[in-house]
C-alpha angles and dihedrals in degrees: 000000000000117000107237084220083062089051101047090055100052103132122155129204122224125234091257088063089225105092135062117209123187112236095241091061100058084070095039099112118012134036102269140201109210113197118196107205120202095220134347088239101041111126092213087051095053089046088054093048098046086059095051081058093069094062087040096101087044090053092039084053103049094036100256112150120219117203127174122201130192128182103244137013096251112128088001085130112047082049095054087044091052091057088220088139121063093187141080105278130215142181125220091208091185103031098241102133093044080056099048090046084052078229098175129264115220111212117209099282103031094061093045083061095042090058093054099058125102100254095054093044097053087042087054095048088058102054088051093052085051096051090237103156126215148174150191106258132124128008101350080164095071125086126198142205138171157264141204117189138180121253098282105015095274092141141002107243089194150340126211126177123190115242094176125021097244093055119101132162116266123259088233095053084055097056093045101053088050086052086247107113090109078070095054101125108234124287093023109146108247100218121152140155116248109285115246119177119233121188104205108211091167136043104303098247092066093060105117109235128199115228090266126077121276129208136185102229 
């Protein structure tokens, strides 16, 4: 479970890198996806978020913010440079909100095997194909996840967290747990997790989750 001292600490800090924002406020107004990357220049990372852009113009419309958050500022700028990201972007200098989300730490090993699977390796492929880009540097250890949460932090839509670093939530999960699927554009894969309701009585970030993904239906 979250530690409320995690909680407590979760500052963000914007792409300008001159302003701290507290985590609570990026959802303040509007229902907000909220998208943890591993690394700026991770090539998985970039793959995920050049798909998000495909359901951008349905979020924009319905007043859904996207945000996008990485752990340190490395390769922030050649991110924000190759426009692979149509969102507001972020950075947890410290960690704390990763913490406080229990997103997964790889160890040494664990993430060289990650990498070889399938799944990486496809994922890969594609962002090659795409001419993403890509490098090694920052934390390569951490994994992400996501959030979507309702304007004002009432209730958690929805809570992902990344067992293997080539895994993201779908676009259409996204749009479901908002209650825009209608909107899905053809041909979108409808692929979810199974839906689980939360009442959140708390700030959202102090709902226990279990290790598999959680929706608001």
């Amino acid at each position: 479970m979250p530690q409320s001292s995690e909680k407590a600490a979760a500052y963000l800090l914007d792409k300008e890198g001159d302003r701290m924002t507290k985590i609570e406020d990026v959802w303040k107004d509007k229902n907000t996806v909220v998208i943890f990357f591993r690394r700026w220049g991770c090539l998985l990372c970039r793959v995920w978020a050049k798909e998000l852009n495909e359901i951008a113009p349905i979020l924009k419309e319905n007043n859904v913010n996207l945000v996008g958050v990485g752990v340190d500022e490395t390769g922030l700028e050649e991110f924000k440079e190759g426009k692979y990201f149509a969102g507001d972007l972020y950075v947890d200098t410290l960690k704390q909100a990763y913490k406080a989300m229990e997103f997964k730490r790889f160890n040494i090993f664990s993430i060289l095997t990650a990498l070889f699977t399938k799944e990486s390796r496809e994922a890969i492929s594609k962002g090659k194909a795409e001419k993403l880009g890509g490098d090694l540097r920052g934390d390569g250890l951490q994994n992400g996840g996501a959030v979507i949460v309702s304007a004002g932090g009432s209730k958690l839509l929805y809570h992902f967290k990344q067992e293997r670093p080539a895994e993201h939530l779908s676009n259409y999960a996204i749009l479901k747990a908002l209650g825009l699927e209608n909107q899905a554009p053809p041909g979108m894969e409808k692929t979810t997790t199974k839906e689980t309701t939360i009442e959140c009585t708390d700030d959202v970030l102090s709902i226990p989750t279990k290790e598999k993904d959680k929706v608001i239906s």
